[in-house]
C-alpha positions as CSV (number, residue, x, y, z in Angstrom):
1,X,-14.9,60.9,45.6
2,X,-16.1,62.0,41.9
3,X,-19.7,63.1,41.1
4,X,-21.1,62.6,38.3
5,X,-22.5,65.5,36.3
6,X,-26.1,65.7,35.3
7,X,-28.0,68.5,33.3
8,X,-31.2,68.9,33.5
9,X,-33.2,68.4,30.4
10,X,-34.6,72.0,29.4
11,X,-38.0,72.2,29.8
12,X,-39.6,72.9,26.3
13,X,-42.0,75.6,25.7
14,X,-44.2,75.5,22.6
15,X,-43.6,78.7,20.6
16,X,-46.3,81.8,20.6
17,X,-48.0,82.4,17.8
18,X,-47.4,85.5,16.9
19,X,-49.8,87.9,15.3
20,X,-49.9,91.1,13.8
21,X,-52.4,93.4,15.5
22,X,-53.2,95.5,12.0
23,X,-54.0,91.8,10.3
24,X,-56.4,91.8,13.4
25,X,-58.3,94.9,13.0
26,X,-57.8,94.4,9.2
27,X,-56.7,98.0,8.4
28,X,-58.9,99.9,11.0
29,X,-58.2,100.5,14.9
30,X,-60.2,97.9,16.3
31,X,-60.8,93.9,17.0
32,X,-63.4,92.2,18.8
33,X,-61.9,88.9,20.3
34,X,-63.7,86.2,21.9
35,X,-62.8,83.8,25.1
36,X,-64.7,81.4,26.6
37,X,-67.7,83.4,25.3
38,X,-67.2,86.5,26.5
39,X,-66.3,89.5,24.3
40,X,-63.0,91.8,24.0
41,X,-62.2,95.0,22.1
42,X,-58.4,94.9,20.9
43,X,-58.3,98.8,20.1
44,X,-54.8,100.4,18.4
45,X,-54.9,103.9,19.9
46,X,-52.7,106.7,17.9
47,X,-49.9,106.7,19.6
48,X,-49.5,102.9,18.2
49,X,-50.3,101.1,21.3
50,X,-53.0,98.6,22.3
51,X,-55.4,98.6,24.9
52,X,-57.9,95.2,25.6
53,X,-61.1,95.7,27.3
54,X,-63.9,93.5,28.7
């Protein structure tokens, strides 16, 4: 008996927008970002990583 062989269509995943976190902050350490009205602070700490906070 033969089988036929059937692949699965990949399941497509839109792309991320990707954003720099200095273009953010616009030079300085920190960003305050919204979400469903509620405030966030995107800080850059000086070790060059990023910490979000309610």
């Amino acid at each position: 008996m033969i089988r036929a062989q059937t692949k699965e269509m990949p399941q497509l995943v839109p792309a991320a927008r990707r954003v720099d976190a200095r273009a953010l902050t616009e030079g300085g350490n920190t960003a305050q970002i919204t979400l469903d009205g509620k405030v966030y602070t995107l800080r850059i700490t000086r070790a060059g990583k990023l910490i979000l906070t309610k």
